[in-house]
C-alpha positions in Angstrom: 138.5 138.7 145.3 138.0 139.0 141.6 136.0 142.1 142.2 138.3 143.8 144.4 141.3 143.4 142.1 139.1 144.6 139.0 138.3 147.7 140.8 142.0 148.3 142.2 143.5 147.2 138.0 140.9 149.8 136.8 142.6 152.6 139.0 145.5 151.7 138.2 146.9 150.1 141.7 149.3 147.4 141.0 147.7 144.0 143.1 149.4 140.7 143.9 147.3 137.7 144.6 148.4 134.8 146.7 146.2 131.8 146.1 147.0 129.1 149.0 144.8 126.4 150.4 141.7 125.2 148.9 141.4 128.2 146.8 143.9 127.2 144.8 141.8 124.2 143.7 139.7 126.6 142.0 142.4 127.7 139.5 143.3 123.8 138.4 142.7 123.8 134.4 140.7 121.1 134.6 138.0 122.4 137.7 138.2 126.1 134.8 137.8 124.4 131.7 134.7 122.4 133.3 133.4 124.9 135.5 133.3 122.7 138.1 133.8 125.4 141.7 132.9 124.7 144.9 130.4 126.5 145.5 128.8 127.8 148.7 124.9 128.8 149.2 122.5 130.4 147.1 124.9 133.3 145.3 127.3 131.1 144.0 125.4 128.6 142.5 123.1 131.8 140.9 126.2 133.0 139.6 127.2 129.7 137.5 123.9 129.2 136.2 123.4 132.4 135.1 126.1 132.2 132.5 127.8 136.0 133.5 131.6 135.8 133.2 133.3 133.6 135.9 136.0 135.2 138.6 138.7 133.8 136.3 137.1 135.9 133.5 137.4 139.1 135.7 140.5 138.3 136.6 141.9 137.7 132.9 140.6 140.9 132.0 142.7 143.0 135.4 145.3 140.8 134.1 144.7 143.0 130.6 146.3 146.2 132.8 149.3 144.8 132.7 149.3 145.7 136.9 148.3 142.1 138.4 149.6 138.7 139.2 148.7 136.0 140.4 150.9 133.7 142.7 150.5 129.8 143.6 151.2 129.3 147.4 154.3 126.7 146.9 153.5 124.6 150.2 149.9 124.2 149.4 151.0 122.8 145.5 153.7 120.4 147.0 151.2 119.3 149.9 148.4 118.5 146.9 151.2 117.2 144.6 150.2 120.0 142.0 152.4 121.1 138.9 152.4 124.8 137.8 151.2 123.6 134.1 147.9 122.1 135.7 147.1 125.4 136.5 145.3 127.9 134.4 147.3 130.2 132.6 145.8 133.5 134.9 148.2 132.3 137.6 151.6 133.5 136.5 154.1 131.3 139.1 154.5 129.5 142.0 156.2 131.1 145.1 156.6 130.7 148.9 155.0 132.5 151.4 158.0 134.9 152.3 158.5 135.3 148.5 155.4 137.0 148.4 155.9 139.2 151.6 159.0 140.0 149.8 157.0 141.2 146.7 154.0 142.8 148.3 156.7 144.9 150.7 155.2 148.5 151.1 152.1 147.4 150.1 148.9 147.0 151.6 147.6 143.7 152.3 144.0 142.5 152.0 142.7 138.5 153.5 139.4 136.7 152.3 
C-alpha cells in the first residue's frame, strides 16, 4: 500500500487511504514508535531487520506532496475503543465509511 501511494504522490495523483480493521493496528503510536508490526512470512520480517525505511516512512514522505491522506475507519476505532491521538500523526482523521465514498467520489478505488 505504501508503495502504491508513493508511486501515484510522485505523479502527482491525489490518493485517499482508508485504514479499517486490523490494519489500522499498525498505525497505533505505540506498535510505530516500537516497531512492533505484524508481520507475515519471510518478506516482512526481512524487511524489519534490515533497517530500510518502514511503510509509515514511505508514506510520511507521499504525505510531503501535499496530495495524500490518510483516513481512520470510525467503526473499526469505536469497536477497539481507539482515540485519534493514539494514532500516529501520518493518519490525518477519523471518518466513516460513507465519508470516505463521499471523498474518494470520481475516483478510482484500489483494495489490499
Amino acid at each position: 500500500m505504501a508503495s502504491l501511494t508513493g508511486g501515484a504522490a510522485a505523479m502527482e495523483m491525489e490518493v485517499h487511504v482508508f485504514l479499517a480493521m486490523d490494519a489500522l493496528l499498525a498505525f497505533k503510536k505505540d506498535v510505530v514508535e516500537n516497531k512492533a508490526w505484524k508481520t507475515s512470512g519471510e518478506v516482512g520480517e526481512a524487511l524489519l531487520k534490515s533497517g530500510m525505511p518502514t511503510f509509515i516512512d514511505y508514506l510520511k514522505e507521499a504525505k510531503e506532496t501535499g496530495k495524500v491522506k490518510l483516513y481512520a475507519c470510525e467503526a473499526t476505532m469505536t469497536l477497539l475503543g481507539l482515540s485519534k491521538d493514539e494514532l500516529d500523526d501520518v493518519v490525518d482523521e477519523v471518518i466513516g465509511l460513507i465519508g470516505f465514498f463521499e471523498v474518494a467520489a470520481g475516483g478510482q478505488l484500489i483494495t489490499l
